[in-house]
N, C-alpha and C positions, 0 to 999 in steps of 0.2 A: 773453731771447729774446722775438717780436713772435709771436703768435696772429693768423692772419686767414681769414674763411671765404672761401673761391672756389669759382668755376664756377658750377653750379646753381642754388646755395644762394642764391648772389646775383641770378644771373642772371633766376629766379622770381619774388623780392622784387619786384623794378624792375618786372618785368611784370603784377601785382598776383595773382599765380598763388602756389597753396599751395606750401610749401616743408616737402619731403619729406626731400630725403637733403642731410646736411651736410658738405661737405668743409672740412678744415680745414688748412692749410701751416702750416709753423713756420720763422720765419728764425730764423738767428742760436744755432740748438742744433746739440750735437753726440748722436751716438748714448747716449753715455753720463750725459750731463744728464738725456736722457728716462727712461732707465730708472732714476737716480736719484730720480727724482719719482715714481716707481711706474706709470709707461705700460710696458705688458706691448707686444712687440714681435709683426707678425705680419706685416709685407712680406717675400716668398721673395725678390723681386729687387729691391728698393729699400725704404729706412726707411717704413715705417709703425707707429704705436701705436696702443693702444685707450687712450683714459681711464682711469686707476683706477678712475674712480667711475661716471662716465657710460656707458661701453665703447665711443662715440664715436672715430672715427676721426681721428688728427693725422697729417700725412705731413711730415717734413721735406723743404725745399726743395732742388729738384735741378735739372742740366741734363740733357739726354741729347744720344747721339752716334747717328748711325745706322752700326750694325757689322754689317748681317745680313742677308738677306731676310725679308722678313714682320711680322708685327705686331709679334714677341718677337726682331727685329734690333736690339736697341739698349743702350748699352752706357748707366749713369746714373751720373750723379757728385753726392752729397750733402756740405754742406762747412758752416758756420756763416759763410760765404765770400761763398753763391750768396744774391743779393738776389733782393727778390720779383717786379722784372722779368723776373730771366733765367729764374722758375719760370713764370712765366704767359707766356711768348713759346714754350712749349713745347707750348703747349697748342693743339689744333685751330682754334674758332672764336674769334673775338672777344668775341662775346658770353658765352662758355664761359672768358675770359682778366680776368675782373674780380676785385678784393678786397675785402672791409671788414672793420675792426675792429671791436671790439664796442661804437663810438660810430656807426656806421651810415657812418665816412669812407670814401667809396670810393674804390680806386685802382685805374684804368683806363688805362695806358699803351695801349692799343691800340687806341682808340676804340670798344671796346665798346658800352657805353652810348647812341652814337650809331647803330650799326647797328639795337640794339633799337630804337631809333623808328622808323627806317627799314626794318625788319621786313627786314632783309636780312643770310642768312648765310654770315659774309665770311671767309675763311682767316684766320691771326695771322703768317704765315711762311710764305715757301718752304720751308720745311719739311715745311711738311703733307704736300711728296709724297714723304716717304718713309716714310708710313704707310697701306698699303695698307685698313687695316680702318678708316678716316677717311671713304673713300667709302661703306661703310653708314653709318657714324655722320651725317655729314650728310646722305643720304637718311634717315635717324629722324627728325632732327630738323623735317625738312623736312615729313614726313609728322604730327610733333609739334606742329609750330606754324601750318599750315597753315590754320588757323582762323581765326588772326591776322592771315593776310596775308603771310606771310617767303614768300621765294624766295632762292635760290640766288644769289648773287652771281657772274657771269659768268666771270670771274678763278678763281674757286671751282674751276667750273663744267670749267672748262679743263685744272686742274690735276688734276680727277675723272679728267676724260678722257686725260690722259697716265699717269696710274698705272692706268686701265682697259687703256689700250693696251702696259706696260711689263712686263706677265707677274708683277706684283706679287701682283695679287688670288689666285694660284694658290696663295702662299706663305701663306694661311691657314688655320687651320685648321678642322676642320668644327665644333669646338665654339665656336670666339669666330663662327664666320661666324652658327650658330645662334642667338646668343644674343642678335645685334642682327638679325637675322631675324624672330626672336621677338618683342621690344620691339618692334618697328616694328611688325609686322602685327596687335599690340593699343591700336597708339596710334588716333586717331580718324578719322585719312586717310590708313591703310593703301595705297591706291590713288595717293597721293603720293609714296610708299617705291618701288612699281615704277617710277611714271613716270618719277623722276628716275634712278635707276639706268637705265631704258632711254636718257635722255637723255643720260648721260655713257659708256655701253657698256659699261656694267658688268654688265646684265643679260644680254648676250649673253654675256661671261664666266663666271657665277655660275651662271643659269639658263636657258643657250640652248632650252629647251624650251618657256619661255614666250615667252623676246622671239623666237622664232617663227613666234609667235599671229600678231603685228601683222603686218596686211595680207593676213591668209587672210579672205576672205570668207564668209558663211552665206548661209541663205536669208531675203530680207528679209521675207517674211510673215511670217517665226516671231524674227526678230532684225533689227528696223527700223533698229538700232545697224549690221549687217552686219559692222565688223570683229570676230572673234575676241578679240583683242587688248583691244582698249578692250572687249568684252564682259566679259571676265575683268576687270577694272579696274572695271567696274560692280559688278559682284557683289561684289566685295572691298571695294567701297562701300558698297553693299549692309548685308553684313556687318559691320561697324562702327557702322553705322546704328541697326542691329537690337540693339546688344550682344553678338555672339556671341562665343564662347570663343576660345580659340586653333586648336583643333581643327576646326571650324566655316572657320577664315577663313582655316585653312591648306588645308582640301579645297577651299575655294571658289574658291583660286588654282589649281590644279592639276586641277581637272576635266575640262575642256576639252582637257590636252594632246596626245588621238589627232586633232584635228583640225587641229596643225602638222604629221600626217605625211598628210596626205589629197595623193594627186598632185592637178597643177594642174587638171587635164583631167577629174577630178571635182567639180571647184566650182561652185556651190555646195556642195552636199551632201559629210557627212562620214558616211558608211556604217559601220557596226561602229567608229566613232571611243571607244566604250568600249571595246574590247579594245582596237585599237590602241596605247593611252594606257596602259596598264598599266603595262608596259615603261618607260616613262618619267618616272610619278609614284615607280616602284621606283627608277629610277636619282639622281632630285633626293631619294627618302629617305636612299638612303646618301650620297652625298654629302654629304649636312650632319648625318647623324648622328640624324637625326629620333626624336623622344622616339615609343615604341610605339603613343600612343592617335591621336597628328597620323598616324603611320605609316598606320593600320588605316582608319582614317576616308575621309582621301585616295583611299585603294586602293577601298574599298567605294562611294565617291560617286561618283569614275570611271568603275566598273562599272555601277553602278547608277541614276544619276538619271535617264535616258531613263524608267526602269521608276516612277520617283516620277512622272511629269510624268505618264506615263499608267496610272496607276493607276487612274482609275476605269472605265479597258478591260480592263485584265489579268484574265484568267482566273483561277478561282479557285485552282487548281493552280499560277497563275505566280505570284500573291500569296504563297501557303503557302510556295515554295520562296526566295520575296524575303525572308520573313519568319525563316524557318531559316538564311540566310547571316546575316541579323544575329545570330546566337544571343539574338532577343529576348527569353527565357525565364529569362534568366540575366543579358542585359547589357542591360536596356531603354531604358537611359541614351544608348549607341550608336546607336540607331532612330532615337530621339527627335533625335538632331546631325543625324543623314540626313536626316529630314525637314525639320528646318531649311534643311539646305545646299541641299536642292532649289528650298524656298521663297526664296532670297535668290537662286540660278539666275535663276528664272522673273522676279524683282522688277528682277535685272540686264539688263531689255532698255529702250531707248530710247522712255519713253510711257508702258509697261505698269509702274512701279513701284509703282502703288496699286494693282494690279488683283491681286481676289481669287485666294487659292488655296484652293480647295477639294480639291485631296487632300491637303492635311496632316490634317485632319484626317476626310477618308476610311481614310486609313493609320495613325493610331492609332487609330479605332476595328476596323479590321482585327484587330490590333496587340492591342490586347483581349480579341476575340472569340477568338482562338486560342490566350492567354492563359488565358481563362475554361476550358479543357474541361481539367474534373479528371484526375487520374490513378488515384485511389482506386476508382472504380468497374470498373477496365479491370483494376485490380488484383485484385479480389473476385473477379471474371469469370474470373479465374486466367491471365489474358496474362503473359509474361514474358520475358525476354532482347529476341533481335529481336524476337520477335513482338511485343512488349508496343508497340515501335518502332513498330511498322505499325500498329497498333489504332490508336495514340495519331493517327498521320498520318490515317490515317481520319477519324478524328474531329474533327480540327482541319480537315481539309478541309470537310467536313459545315458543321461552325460558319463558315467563311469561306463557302461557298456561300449557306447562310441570310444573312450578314450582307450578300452584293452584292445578294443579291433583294433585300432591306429596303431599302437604302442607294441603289441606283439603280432604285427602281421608281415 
């Protein structure tokens, strides 16, 4: 049997990029060779082994059939039969369809290698359109390599657009849609990952509540950007920019959504656009199944970041009650994402990316201050139950009053 690493592994190499994860094909074995040589088996739908020693992944080479709607329609056939062309012509991109042995020979039937220079990512097969989770993937990778220079090969581009339009994208499911959701919006041109899904209609499919955004207008004194749309693309650039989490740069996309439902007849202006938007960041959470902490954030930055921008107005009573939805007393780690997301907000407008924010750090010093007031002397005092409750709010109130005198005097 022949060993040879593909996709990534290789694909990385050539581009002079660290090489992380290794795939490895095997021609010419059968399932029971492998397990004679001690590779413990762990493919549910098709042959894969770990190493004995290394725990390294070997996949025996296969073709597949498309028998199904959705990403897990497809039917694979592994044989000591299937040569390493018919394994890599199965594969999405080109650049994703290359081999080498462990003498560095590479084998590229599909002219991989070539598009890498040409920074362009090109299908391997009409094939590709009967895999509906292909259009994330190459918006990832789009968003992946975007640094470099790749763009979307036209032909791509086309075949994106006819499985956008073929009721494909529906047959996925909320955990594989998540999890190249997720990759992309921590790769480093997250804001690449929407554009091209807007580009091929795929975002109108996945997250009609974003590609909504495009073409609602703001007010251009407070958003020189004006569209909505590319605003949100900013910030999610923003975001990236900054290093933020996944949490962070999942709220940053989704903050804005009550202002795809503002009528036209109130444009500019999006009124109460944080309630609105509630309803809507709930509905794209379930939909893709959103891990709890992307859930909560979302929902909180939504509601909230008008009240970060003007924090250093708010009242101290507005402050104390912004300060209690975060449960900052317990979760401060939560506050601290908040005020990030406001700051990559505010940094997402056309001009204003360097221009200071100073309520971030008006708002953790808040954030402090109401932190600071013990609970042990309200205790002595013999408060307890609610009351103890009210004293406590008292007091924290007092402490955030003291601290806007201080702070904006």
């Amino acid at each position: 049997m022949q060993v040879y690493k593909v996709g990534g592994a290789v694909r990385d190499r050539l581009l002079g990029l660290p090489v992380t994860d290794v795939d490895r094909v095997v021609i010419g074995a059968t399932t029971e060779e492998m397990l004679a040589q001690g590779f413990r088996p762990v493919g549910a739908d098709f042959p894969v082994f770990l190493h004995p020693k290394t725990g390294e992944e070997y996949a025996l080479a296969r073709t597949e059939r498309k028998s199904g709607r959705g990403y897990g329609g497809f039917t694979f056939y592994a044989s000591p039969e299937v040569t390493l062309e018919e394994d890599l012509i199965r594969r999405d991109l080109t650049i994703n369809a290359m081999a080498e042995d462990d003498q560095l020979n590479l084998t590229d039937p599909y002219h991989g290698q070539r598009d890498l220079e040409a920074r362009i990512l090109r299908h391997v097969s009409p094939a590709f359109a009967e895999d509906p989770l292909r259009v994330l993937r190459v918006a990832r990778f789009a968003a992946r390599y975007a640094g470099l220079g790749f763009t979307v090969a036209d032909e791509t581009m086309g075949l994106m657009r006819q499985l956008s339009e073929s009721g494909e994208l529906q047959a996925l499911t909320a955990e594989r849609s998540w999890k190249e959701i997720s990759r992309a919006l921590l790769e480093d041109h997250p804001q690449v990952f929407i554009q091209v899904l807007r580009d091929c209609g795929a975002l109108k499919v996945l997250m009609p509540e974003v590609d909504a955004l495009f073409g609602v207008p703001q007010p251009e004194t407070h958003h020189p950007e004006i569209d909505t749309g590319l605003h949100t693309l900013s910030v999610l650039e923003q975001s990236a920019l900054h290093k933020q989490p996944l949490t962070v740069r999942w709220a940053c996309l989704l903050h804005d959504l009550g202002k795809g439902l503002t009528p036209e007849e109130e444009w500019p202006r999006h009124i109460a656009h944080e309630h609105t938007g509630l309803k809507l960041i709930k509905a794209v959470n379930e939909r893709f199944k959103v891990p709890k902490d992307c859930q909560e954030l979302a929902l909180l930055v939504g509601q909230y970041h008008t009240h970060g921008h003007r924090a250093l107005e708010l009242k101290a009573s507005t402050l104390l009650e912004l300060l209690q939805s975060f449960d900052i007393y317990r979760r401060p780690q939560r506050f601290e994402e908040f005020i990030v997301a406001c700051e990559m907000d505010a940094r997402g407008r056309k001009g204003l990316e360097q221009r200071s924010y100073p309520q971030a750090d008006y708002l953790r010093g808040a954030a402090k201050a109401a932190r600071a007031v013990a609970v042990q002397p309200l205790l002595e005092q013999g408060f307890k139950g609610p009351e103890l409750g009210e004293a406590l709010k008292r007091e924290r109130l007092k402490a955030l009053k003291a601290y806007k005198d201080a702070a904006t005097a």
